[in-house]
PDB file of N, CA, C and O in Angstrom:
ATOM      1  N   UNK A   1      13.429 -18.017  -2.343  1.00  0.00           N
ATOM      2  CA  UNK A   1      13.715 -17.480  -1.040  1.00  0.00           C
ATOM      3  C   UNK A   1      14.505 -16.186  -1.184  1.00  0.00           C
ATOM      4  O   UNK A   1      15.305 -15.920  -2.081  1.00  0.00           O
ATOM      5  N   UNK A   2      14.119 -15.363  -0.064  1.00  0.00           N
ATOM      6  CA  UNK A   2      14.722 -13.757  -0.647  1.00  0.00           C
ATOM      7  C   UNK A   2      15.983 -13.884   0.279  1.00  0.00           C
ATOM      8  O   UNK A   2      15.897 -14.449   1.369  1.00  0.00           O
ATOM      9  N   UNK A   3      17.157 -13.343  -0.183  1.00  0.00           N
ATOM     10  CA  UNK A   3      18.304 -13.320   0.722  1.00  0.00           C
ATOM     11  C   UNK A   3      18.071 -12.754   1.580  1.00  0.00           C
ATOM     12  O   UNK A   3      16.925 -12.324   1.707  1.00  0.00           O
ATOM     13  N   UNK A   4      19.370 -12.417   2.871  1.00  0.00           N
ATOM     14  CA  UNK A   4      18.962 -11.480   4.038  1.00  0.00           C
ATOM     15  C   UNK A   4      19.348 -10.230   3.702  1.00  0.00           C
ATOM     16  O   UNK A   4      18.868  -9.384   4.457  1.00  0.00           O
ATOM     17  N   UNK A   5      20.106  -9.762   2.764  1.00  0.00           N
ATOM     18  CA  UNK A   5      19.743  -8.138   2.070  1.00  0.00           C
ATOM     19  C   UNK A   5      18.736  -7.627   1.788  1.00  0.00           C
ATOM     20  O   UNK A   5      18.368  -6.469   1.986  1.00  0.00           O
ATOM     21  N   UNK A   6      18.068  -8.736   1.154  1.00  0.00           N
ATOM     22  CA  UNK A   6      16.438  -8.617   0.768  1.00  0.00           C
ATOM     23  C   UNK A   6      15.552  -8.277   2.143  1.00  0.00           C
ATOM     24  O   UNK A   6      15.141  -7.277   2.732  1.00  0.00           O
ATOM     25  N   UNK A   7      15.518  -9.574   2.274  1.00  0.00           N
ATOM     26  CA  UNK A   7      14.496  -9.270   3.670  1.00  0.00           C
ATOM     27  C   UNK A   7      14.851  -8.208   4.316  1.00  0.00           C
ATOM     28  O   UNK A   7      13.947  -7.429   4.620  1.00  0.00           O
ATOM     29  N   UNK A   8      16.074  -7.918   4.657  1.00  0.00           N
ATOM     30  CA  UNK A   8      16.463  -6.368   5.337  1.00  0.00           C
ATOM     31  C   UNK A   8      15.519  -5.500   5.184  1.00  0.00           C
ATOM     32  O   UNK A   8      14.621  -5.109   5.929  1.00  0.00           O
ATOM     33  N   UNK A   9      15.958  -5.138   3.688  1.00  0.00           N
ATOM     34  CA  UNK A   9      15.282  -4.001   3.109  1.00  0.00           C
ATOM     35  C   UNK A   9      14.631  -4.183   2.951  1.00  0.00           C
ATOM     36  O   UNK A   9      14.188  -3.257   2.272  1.00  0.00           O
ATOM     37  N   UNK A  10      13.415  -5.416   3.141  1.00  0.00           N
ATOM     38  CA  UNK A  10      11.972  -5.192   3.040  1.00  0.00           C
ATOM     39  C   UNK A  10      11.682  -4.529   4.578  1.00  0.00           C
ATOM     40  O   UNK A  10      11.162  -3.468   4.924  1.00  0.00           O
ATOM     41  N   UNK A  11      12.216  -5.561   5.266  1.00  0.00           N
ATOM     42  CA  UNK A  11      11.569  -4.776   6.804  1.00  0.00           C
ATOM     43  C   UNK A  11      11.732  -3.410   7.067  1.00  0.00           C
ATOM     44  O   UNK A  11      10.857  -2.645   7.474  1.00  0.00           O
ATOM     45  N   UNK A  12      13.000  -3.125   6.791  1.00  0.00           N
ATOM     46  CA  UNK A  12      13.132  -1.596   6.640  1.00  0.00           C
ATOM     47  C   UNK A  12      11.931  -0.690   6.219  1.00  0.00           C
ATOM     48  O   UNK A  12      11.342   0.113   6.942  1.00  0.00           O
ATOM     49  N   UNK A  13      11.582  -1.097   4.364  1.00  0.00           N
ATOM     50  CA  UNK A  13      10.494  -0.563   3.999  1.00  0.00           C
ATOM     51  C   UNK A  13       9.415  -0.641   4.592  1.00  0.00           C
ATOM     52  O   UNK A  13       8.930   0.472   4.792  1.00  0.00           O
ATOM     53  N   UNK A  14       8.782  -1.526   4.988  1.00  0.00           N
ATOM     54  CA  UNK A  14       7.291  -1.999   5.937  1.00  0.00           C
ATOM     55  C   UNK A  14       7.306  -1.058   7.209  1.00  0.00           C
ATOM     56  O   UNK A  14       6.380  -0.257   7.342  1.00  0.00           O
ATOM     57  N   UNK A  15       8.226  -1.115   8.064  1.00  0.00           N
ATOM     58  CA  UNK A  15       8.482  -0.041   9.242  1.00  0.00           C
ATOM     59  C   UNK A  15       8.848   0.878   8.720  1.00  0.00           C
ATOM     60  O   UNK A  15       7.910   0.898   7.923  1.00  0.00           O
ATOM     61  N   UNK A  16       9.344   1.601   8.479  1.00  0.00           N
ATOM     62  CA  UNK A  16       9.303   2.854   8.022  1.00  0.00           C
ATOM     63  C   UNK A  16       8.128   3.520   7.324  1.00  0.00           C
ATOM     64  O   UNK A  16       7.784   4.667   7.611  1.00  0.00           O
ATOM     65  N   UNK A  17       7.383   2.616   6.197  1.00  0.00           N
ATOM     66  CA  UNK A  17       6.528   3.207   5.596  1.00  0.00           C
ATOM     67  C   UNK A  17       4.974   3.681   6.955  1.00  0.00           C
ATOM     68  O   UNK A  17       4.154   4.598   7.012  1.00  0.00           O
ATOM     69  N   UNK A  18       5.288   2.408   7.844  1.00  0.00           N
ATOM     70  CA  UNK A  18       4.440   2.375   8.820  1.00  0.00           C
ATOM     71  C   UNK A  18       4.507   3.715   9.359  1.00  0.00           C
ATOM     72  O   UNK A  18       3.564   4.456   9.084  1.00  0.00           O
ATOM     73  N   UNK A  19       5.655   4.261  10.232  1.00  0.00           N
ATOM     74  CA  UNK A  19       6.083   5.389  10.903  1.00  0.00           C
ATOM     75  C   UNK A  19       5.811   6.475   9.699  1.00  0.00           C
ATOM     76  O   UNK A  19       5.310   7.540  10.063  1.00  0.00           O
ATOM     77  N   UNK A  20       6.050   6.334   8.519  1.00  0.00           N
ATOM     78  CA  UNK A  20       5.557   7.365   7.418  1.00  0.00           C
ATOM     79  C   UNK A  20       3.924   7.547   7.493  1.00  0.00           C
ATOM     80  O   UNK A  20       3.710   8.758   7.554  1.00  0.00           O
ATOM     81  N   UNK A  21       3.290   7.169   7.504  1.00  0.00           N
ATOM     82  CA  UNK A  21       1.686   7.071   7.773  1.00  0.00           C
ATOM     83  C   UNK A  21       1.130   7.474   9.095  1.00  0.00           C
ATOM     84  O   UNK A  21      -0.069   7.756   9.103  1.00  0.00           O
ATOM     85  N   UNK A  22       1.972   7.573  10.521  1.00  0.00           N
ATOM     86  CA  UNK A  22       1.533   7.564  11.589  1.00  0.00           C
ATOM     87  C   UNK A  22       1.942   9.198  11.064  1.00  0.00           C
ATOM     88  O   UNK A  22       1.150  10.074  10.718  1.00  0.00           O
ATOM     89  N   UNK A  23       3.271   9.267  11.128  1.00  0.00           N
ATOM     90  CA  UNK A  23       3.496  11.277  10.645  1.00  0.00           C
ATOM     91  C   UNK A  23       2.335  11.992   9.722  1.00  0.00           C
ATOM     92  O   UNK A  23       2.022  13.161   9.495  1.00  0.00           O
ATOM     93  N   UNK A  24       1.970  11.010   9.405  1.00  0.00           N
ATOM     94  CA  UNK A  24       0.966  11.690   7.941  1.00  0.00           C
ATOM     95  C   UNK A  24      -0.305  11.743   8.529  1.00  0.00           C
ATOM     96  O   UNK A  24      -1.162  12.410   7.949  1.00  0.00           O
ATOM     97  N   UNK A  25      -0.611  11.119   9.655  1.00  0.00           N
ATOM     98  CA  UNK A  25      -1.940  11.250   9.986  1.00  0.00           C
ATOM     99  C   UNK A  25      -1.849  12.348  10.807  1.00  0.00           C
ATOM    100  O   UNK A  25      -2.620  13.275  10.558  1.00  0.00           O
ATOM    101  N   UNK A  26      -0.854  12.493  12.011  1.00  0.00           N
ATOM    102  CA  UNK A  26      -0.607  13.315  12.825  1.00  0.00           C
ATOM    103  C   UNK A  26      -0.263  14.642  12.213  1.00  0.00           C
ATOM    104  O   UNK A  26       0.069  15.551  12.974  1.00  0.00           O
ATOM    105  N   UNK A  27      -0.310  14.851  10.903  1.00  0.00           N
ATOM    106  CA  UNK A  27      -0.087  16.408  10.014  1.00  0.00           C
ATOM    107  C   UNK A  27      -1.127  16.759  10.071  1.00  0.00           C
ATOM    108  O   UNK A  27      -1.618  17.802  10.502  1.00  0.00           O
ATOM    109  N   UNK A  28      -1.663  15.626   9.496  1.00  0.00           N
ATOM    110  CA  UNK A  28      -3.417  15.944   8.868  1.00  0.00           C
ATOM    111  C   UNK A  28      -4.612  16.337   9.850  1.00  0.00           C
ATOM    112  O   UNK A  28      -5.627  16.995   9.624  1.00  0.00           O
ATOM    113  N   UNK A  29      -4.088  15.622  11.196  1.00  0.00           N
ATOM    114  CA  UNK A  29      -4.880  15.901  12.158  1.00  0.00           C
ATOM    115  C   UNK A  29      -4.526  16.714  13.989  1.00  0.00           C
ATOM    116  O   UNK A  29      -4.841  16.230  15.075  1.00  0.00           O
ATOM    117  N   UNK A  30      -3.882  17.876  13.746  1.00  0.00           N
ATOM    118  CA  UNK A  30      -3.466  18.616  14.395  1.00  0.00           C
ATOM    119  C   UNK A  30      -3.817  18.372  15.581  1.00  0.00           C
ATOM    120  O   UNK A  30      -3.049  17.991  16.464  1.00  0.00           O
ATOM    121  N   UNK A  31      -5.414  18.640  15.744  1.00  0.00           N
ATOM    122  CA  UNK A  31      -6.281  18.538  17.150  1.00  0.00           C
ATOM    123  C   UNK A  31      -6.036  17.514  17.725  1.00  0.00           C
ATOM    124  O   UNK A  31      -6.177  17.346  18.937  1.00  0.00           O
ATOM    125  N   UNK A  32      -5.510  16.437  16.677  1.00  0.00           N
ATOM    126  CA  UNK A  32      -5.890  14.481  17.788  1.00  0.00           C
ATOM    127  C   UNK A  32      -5.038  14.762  18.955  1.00  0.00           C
ATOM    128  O   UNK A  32      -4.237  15.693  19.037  1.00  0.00           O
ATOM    129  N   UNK A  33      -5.221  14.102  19.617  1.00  0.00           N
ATOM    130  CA  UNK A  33      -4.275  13.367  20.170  1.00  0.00           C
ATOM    131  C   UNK A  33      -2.894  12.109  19.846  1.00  0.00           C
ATOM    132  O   UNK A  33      -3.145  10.929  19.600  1.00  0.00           O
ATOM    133  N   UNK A  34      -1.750  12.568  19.903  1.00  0.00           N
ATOM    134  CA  UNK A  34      -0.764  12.456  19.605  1.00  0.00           C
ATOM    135  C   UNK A  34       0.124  11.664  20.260  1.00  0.00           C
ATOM    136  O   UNK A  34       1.333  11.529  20.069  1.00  0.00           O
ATOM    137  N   UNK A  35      -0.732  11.060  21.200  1.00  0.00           N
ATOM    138  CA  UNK A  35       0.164  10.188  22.241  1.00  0.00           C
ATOM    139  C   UNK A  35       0.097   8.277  21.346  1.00  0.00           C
ATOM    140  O   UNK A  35       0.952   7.513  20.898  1.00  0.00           O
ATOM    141  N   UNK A  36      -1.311   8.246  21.477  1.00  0.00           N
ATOM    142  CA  UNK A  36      -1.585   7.147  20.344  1.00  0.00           C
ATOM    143  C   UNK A  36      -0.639   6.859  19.215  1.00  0.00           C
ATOM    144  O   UNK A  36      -0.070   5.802  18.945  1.00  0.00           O
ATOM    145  N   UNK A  37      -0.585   8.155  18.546  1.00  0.00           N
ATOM    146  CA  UNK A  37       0.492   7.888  17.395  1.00  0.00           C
ATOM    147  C   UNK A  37       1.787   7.387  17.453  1.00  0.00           C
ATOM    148  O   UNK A  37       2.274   6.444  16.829  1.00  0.00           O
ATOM    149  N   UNK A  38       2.362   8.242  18.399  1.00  0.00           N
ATOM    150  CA  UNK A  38       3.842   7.999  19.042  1.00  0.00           C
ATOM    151  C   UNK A  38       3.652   6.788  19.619  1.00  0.00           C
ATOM    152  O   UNK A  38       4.666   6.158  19.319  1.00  0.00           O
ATOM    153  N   UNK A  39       2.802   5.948  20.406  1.00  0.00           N
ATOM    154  CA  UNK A  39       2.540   4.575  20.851  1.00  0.00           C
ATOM    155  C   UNK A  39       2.750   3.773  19.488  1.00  0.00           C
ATOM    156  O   UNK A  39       3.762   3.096  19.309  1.00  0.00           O
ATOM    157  N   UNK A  40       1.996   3.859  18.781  1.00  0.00           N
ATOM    158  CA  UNK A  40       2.109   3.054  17.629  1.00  0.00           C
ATOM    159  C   UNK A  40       3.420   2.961  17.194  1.00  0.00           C
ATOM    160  O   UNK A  40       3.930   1.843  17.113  1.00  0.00           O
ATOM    161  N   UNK A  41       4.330   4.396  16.770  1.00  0.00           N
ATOM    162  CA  UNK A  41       5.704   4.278  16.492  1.00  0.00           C
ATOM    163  C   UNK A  41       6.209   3.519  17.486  1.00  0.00           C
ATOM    164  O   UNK A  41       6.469   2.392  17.067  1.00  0.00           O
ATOM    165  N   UNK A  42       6.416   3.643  18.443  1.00  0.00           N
ATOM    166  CA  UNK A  42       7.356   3.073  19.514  1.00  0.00           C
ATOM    167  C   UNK A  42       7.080   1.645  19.263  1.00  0.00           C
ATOM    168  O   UNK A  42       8.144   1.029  19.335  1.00  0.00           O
ATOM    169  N   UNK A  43       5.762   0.616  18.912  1.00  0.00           N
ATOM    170  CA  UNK A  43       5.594  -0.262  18.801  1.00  0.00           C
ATOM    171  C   UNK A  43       6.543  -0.436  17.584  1.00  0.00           C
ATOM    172  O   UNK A  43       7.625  -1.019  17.650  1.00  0.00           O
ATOM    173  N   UNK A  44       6.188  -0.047  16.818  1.00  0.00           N
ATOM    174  CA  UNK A  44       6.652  -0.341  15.717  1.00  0.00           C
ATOM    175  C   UNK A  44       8.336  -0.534  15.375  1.00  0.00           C
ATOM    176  O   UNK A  44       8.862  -1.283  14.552  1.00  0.00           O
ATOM    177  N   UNK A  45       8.911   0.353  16.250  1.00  0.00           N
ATOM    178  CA  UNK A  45       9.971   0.122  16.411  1.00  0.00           C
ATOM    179  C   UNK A  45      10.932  -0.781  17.083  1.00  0.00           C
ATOM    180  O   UNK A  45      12.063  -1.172  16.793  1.00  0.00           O
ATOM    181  N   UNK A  46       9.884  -1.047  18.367  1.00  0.00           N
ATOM    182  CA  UNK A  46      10.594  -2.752  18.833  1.00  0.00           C
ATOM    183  C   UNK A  46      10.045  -3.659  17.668  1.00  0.00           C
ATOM    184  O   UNK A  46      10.925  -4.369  17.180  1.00  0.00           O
ATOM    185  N   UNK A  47       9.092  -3.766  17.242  1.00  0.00           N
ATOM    186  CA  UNK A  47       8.924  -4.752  16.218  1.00  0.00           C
ATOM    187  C   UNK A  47      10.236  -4.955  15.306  1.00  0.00           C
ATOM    188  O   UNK A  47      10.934  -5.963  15.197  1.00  0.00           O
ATOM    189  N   UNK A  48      10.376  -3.567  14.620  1.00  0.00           N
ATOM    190  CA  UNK A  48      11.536  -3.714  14.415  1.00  0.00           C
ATOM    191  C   UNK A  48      12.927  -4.467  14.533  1.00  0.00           C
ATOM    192  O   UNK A  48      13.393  -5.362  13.828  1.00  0.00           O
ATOM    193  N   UNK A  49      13.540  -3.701  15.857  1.00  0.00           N
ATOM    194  CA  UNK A  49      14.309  -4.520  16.559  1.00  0.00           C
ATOM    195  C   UNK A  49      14.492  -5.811  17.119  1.00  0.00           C
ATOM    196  O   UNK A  49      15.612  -6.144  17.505  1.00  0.00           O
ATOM    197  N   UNK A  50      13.326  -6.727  17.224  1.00  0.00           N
ATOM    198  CA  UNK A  50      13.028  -7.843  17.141  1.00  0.00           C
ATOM    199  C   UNK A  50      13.368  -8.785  16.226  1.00  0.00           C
ATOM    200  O   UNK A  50      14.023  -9.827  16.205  1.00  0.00           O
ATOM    201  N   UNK A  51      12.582  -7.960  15.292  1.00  0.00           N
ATOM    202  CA  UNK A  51      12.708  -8.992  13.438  1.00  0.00           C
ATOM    203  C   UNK A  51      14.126  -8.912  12.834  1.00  0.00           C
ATOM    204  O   UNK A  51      14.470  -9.612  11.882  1.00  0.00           O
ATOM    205  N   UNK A  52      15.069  -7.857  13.551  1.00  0.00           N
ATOM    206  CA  UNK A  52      15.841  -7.667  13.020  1.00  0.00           C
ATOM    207  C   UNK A  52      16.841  -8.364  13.850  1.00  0.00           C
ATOM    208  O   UNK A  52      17.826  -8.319  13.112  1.00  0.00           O
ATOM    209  N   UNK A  53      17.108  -8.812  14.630  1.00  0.00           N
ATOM    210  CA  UNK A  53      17.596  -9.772  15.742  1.00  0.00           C
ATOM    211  C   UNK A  53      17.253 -11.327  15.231  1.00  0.00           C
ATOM    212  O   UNK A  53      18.052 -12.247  15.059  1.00  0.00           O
ATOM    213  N   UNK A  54      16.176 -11.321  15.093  1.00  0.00           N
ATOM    214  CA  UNK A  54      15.849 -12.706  14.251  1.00  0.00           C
ATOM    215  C   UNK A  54      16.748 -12.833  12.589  1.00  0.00           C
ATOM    216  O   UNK A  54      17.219 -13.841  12.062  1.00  0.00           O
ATOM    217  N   UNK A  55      16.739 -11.803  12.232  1.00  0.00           N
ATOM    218  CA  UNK A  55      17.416 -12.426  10.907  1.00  0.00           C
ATOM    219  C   UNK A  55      18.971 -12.489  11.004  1.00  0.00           C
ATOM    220  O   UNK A  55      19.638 -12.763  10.007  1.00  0.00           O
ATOM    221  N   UNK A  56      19.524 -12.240  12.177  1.00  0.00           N
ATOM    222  CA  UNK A  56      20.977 -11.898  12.277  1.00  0.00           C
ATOM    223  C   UNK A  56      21.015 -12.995  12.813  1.00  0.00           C
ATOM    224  O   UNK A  56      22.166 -13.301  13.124  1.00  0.00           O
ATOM    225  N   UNK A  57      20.155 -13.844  13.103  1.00  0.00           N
ATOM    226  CA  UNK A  57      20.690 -15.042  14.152  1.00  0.00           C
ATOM    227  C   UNK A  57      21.369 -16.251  12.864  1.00  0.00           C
ATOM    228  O   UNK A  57      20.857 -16.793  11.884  1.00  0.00           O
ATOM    229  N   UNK A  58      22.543 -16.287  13.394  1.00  0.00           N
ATOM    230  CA  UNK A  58      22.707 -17.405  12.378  1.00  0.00           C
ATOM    231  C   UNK A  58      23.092 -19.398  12.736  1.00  0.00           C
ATOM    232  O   UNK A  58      23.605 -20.276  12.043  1.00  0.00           O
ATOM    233  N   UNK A  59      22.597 -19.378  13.948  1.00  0.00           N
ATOM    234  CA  UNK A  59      22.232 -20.524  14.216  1.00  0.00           C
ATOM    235  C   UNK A  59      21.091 -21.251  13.990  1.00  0.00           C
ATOM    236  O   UNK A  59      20.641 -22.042  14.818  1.00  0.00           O
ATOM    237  N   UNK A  60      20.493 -20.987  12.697  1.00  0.00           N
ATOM    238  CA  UNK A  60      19.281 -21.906  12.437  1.00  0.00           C
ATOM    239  C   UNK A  60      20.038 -22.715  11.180  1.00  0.00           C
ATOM    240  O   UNK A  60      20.854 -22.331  10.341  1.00  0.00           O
ATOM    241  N   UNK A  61      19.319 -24.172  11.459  1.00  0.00           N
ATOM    242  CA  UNK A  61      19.897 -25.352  10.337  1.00  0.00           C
ATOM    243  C   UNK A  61      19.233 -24.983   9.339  1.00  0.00           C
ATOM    244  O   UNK A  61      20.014 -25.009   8.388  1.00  0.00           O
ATOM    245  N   UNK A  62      17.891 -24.538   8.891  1.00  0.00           N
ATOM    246  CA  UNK A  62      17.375 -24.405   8.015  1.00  0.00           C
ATOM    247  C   UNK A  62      16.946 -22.959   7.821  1.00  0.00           C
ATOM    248  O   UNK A  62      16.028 -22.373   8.394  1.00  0.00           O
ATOM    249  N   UNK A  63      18.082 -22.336   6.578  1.00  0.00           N
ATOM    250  CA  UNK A  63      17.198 -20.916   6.787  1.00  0.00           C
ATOM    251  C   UNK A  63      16.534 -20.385   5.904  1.00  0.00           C
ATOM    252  O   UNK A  63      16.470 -19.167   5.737  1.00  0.00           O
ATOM    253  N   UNK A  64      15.727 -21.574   4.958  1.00  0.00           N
ATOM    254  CA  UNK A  64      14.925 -20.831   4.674  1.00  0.00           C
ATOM    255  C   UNK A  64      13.556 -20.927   5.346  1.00  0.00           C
ATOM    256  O   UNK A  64      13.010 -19.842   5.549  1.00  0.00           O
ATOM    257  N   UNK A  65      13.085 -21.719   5.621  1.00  0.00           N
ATOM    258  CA  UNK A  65      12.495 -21.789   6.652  1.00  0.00           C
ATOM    259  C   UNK A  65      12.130 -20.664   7.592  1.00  0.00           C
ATOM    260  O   UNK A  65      11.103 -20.071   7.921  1.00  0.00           O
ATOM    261  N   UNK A  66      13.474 -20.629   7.892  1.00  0.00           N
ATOM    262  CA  UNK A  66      13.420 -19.416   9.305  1.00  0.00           C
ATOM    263  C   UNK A  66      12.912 -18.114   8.670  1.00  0.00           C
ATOM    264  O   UNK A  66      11.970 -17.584   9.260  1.00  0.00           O
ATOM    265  N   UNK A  67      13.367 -17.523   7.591  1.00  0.00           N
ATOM    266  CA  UNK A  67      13.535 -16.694   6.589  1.00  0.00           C
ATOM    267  C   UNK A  67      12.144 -16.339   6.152  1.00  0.00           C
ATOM    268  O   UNK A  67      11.832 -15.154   6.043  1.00  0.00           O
ATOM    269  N   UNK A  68      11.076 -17.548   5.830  1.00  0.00           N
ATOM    270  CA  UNK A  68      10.250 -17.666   5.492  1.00  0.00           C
ATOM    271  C   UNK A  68       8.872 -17.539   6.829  1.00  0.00           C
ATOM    272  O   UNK A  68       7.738 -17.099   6.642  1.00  0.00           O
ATOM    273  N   UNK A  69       9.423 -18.051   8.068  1.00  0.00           N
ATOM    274  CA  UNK A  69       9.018 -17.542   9.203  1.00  0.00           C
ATOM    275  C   UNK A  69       9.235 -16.190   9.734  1.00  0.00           C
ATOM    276  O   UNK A  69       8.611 -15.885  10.750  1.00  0.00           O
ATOM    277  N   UNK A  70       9.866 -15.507   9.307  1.00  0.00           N
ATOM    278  CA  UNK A  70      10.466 -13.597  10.065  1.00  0.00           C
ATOM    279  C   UNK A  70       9.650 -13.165   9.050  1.00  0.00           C
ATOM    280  O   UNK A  70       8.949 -12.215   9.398  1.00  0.00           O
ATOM    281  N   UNK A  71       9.454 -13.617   7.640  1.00  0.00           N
ATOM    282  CA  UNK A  71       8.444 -13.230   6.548  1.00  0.00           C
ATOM    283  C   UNK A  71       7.004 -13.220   6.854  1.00  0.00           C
ATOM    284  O   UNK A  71       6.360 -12.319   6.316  1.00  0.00           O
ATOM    285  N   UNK A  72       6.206 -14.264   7.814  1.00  0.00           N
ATOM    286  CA  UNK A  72       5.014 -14.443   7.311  1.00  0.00           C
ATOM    287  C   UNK A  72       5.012 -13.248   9.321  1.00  0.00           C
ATOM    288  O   UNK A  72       3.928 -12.794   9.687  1.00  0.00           O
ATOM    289  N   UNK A  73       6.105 -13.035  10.083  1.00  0.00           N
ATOM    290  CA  UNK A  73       5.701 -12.705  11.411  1.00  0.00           C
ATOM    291  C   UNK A  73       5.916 -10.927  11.067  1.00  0.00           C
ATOM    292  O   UNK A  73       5.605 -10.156  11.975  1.00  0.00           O
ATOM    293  N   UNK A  74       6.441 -10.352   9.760  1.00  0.00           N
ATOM    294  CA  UNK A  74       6.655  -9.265   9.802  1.00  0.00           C
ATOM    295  C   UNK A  74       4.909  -8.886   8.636  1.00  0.00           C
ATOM    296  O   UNK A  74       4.235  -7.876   8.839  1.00  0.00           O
ATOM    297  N   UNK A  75       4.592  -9.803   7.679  1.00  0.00           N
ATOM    298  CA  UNK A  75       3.288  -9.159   7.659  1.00  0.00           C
ATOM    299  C   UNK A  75       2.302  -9.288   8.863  1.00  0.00           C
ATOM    300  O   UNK A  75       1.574  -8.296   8.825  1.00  0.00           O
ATOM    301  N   UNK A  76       2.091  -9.796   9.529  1.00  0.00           N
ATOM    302  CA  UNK A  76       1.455 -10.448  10.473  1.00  0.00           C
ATOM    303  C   UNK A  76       1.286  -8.724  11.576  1.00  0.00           C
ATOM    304  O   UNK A  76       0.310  -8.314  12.203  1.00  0.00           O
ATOM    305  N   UNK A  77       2.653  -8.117  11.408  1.00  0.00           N
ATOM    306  CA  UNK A  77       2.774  -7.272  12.440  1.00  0.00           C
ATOM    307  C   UNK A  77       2.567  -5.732  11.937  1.00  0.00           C
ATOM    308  O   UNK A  77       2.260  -4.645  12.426  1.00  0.00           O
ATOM    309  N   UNK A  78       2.913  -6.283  10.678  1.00  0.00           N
ATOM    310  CA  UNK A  78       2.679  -4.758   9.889  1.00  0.00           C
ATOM    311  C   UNK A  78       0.974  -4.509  10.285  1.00  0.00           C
ATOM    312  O   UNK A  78       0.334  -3.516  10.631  1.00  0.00           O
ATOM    313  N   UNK A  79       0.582  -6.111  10.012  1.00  0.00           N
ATOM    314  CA  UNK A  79      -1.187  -6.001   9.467  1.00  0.00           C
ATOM    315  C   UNK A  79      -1.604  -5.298  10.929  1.00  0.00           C
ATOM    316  O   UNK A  79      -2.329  -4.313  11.067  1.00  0.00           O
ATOM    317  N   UNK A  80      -1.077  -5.922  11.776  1.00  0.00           N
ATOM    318  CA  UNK A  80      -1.826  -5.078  13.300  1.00  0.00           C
ATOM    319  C   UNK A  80      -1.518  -3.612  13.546  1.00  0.00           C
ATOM    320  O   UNK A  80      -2.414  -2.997  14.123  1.00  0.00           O
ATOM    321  N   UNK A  81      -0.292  -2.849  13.181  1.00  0.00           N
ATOM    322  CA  UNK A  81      -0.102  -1.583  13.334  1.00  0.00           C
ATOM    323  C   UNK A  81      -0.887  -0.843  12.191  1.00  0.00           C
ATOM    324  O   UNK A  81      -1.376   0.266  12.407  1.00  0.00           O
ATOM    325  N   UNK A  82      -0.985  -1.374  11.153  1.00  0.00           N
ATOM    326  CA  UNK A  82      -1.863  -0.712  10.381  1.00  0.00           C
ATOM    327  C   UNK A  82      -3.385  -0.277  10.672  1.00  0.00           C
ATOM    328  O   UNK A  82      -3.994   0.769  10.447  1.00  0.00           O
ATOM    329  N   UNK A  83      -3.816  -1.696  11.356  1.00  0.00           N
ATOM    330  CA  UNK A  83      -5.088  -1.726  11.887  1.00  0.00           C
ATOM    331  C   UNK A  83      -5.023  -0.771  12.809  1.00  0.00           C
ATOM    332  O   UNK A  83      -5.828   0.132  12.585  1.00  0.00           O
ATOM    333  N   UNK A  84      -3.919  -0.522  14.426  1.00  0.00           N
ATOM    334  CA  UNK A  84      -4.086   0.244  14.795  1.00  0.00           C
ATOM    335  C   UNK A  84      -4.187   2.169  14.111  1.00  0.00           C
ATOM    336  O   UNK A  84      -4.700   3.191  14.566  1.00  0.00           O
ATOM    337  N   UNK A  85      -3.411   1.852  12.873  1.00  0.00           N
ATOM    338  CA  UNK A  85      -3.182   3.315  12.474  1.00  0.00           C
ATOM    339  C   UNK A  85      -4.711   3.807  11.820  1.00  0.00           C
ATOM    340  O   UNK A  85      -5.020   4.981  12.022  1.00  0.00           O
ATOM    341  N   UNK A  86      -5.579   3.020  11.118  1.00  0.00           N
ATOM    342  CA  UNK A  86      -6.866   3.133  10.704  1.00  0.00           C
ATOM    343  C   UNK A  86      -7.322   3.280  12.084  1.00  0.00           C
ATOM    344  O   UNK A  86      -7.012   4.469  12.155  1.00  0.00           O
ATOM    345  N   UNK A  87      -7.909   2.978  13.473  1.00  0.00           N
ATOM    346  CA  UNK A  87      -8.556   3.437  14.143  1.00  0.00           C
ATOM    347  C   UNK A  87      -8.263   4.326  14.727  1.00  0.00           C
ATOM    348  O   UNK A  87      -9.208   4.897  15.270  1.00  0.00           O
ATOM    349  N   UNK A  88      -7.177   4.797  14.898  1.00  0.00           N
ATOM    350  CA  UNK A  88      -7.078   6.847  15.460  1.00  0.00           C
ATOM    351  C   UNK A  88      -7.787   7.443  14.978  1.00  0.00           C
ATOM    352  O   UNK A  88      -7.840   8.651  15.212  1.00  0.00           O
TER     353      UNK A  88
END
């Protein structure tokens, strides 16, 4: 089980790298439309704030469990913003 330093800094990395890819498309593609992108960030960022509310909670009896649940709901969420970032 990964501590909550760990998991931190994974979520950190996963969102961020996310918002790193939405900038990178929006370089690459001047003409798009740019509202989409910024949608995606903004998603991405309550996601964020969410997962990160969940791991601060420290009223769960079992945490790894819980730990192991904010784990399988932060790939889960990465996998959909990604998906959205492939169809722009």
């Amino acid at each position: 089980m990964a501590n909550k330093r760990n998991l931190k800094k994974d979520i950190n990395y996963v969102y961020g790298s996310i918002i790193e890819m939405v900038y990178a498309w929006e370089a690459n593609n001047p003409g798009k439309n740019t509202e989409a992108g910024e949608a995606i960030i903004d998603e991405a960022i309550a996601s964020f704030d969410a997962i990160i509310v969940r791991v601060n909670d420290r009223n769960q009896e079992n945490v790894a469990a819980h730990f192991k649940a904010i784990n399988k709901d932060l790939e889960a969420s990465a996998a959909a913003l990604i998906e959205k970032i492939n169809a722009l």
